[in-house]
N, C-alpha and C positions, 0 to 999 in steps of 0.2 A: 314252317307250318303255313297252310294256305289254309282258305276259308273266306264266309261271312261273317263280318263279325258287325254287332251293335254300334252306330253311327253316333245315333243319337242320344245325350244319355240327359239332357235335359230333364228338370224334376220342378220347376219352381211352376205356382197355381193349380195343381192337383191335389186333389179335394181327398187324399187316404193318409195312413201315417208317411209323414215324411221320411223317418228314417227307412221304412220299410220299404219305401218308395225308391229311396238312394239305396238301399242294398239292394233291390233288386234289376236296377240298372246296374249297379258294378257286377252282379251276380253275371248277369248276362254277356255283360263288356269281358269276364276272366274266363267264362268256358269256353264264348266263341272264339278268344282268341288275343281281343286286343289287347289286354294286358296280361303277357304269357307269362310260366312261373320265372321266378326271382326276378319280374321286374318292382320296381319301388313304385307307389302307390304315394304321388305330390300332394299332400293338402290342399296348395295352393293353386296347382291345376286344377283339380277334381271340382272345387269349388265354381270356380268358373266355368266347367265343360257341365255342371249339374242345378246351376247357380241357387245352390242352397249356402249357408253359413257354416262354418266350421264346427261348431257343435253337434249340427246335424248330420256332418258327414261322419266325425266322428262314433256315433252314437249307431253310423251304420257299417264303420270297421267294427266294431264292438261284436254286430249280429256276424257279419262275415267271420271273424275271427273265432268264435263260438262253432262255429259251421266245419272250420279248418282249411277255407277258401283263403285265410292269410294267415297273419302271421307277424309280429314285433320281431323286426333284424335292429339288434345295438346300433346304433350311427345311422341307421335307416328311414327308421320309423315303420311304416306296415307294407310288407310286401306282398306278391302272390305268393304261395306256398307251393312248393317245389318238391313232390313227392321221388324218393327214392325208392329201387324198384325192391329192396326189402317192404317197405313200407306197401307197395303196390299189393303184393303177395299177400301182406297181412289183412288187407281189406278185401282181398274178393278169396279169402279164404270165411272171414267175416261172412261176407256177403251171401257164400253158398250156403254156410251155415241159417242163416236167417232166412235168407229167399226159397230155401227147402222146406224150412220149414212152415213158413208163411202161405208155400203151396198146397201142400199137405194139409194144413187146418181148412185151409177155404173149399178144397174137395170135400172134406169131411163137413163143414156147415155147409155151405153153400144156399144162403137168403138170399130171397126171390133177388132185393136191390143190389148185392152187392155181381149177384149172373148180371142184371143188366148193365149195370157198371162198366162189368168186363167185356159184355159184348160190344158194346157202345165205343170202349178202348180201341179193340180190335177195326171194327168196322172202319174207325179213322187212320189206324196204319195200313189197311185195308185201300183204303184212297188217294194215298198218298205216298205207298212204296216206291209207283214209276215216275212219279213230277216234285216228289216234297223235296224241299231243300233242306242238307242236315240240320239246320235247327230246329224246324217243322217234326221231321223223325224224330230228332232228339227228346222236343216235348211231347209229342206222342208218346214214343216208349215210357217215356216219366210216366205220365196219366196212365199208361197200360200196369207200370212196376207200382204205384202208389194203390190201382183199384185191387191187384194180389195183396199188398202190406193190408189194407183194409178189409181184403174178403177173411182175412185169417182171423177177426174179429177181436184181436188186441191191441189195443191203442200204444202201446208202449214200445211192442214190435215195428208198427207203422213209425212211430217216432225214429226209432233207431234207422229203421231201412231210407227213411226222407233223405235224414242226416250224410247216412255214408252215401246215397247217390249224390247229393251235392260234391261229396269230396270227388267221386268220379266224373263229373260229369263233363270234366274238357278233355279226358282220355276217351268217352265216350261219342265226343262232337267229331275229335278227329277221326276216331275209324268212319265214320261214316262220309268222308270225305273218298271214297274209295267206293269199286264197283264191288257185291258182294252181300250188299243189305238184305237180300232178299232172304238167302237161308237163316238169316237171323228174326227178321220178322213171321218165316215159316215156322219156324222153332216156339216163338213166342201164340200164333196161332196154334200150335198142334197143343201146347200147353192148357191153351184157353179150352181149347176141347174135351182135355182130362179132367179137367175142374166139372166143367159142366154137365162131364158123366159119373162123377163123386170116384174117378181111380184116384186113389190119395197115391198108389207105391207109383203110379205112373207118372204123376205130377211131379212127385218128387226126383224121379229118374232123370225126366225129360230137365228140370231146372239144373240137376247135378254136371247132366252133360252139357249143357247149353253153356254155364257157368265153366266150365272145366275148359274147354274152345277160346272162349273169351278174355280167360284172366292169362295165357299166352298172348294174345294179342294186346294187352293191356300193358303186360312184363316190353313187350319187343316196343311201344308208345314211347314210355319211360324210357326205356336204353337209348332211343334215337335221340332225345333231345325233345320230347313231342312233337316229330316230325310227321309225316306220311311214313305209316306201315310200308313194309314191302309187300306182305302179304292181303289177300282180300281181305276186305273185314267182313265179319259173321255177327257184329252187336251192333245194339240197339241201346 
């Protein structure tokens, strides 16, 4: 697997929760790449590469582990989580299910803030399709998938959809290592368009088929070993 991945994962004199701090440097360290699944996650390196205490770091395998970003292996201790491509299936089967419907209600309400949210979304994959670097896209599309979880006005749904794109999100880093983003951020603009003319069956269609594209490319992630697809990628 090739990539950018987070360098730097130093955490020690910043002034927010610590643990949250330390999980979201490993957060970042696991999607981009440098610690790929089933590798072991050292205490005693971590500590030093984040120069927080062990408590701390612990306390931020804990939130990772919650997430399903890891994982307790016996003789181990916590490693990355190494999805199988059953398991892959069961979550962007999940995921249509939710993202559908998540579509659907936000055409149907669609309050003033949560349109400007989305456009706002847009406008920055909008600027950064031809020069972002996939982690730039990556977080972009997050902010784009996170303002749908939210236009659909249930906090519960939003909770659930956070969750499981965390578990995707290094299947998501890598396609984007590939030429091909562009129909996918097309896909997610023509969506933002349905919304903001209140077609709910259109929203829903355009997410059905986007999703349906994708979760092959996600299956063929997984089979390689999370290498580089063969094929173009189409997500975001």
């Amino acid at each position: 697997m090739t990539g950018t991945y987070v360098d730097d994962l130093s955490v020690a004199g910043q002034a927010i929760s610590l643990r949250s701090l330390v999980a979201d440097r490993l957060r970042q360290a696991i999607v981009t790449g440098r610690f790929p699944p089933g590798s072991q996650l050292r205490e005693r390196e971590l500590c030093e590469l984040t120069g927080v205490s062990r408590p701390s770091l612990r306390e931020a395998f804990r939130i990772l582990e919650a997430e399903g970003l890891i994982a307790t292996a016996p003789h181990r201790g916590p490693v990355v989580t190494a999805m199988t491509v059953d398991e892959v299936g069961h979550l962007y089967a999940l995921r249509r299910l939710l993202e559908t419907f998540a579509a659907r209600e936000f055409a149907r309400r669609r309050r003033p803030e949560d349109i400007v949210a989305l456009k706002r979304a847009v406008k920055r994959l909008d600027e950064i399709e031809a020069t972002g670097s996939p982690f730039e896209l990556l977080e972009a599309g997050t902010t784009y998938y996170s303002a749908i979880a939210a236009g659909s006005g249930n906090p519960y749904l939003a909770q659930a959809l956070g969750t499981l794109h965390n578990r995707i999100k290094l299947i998501r880093f890598i396609s984007l290592q590939k030429e091909g983003r562009a129909q996918g951020i097309e896909s997610l603009r023509i969506l933002g368009d349905a919304i903001v003319a209140g077609d709910e069956e259109g929203a829903e269609r355009i997410v059905s088929e986007h999703l349906d594209r994708i979760a092959v490319l996600a299956r063929a992630i997984v089979e390689s070993g999370y290498a580089l697809p063969s094929e173009p990628a189409v997500t975001i």
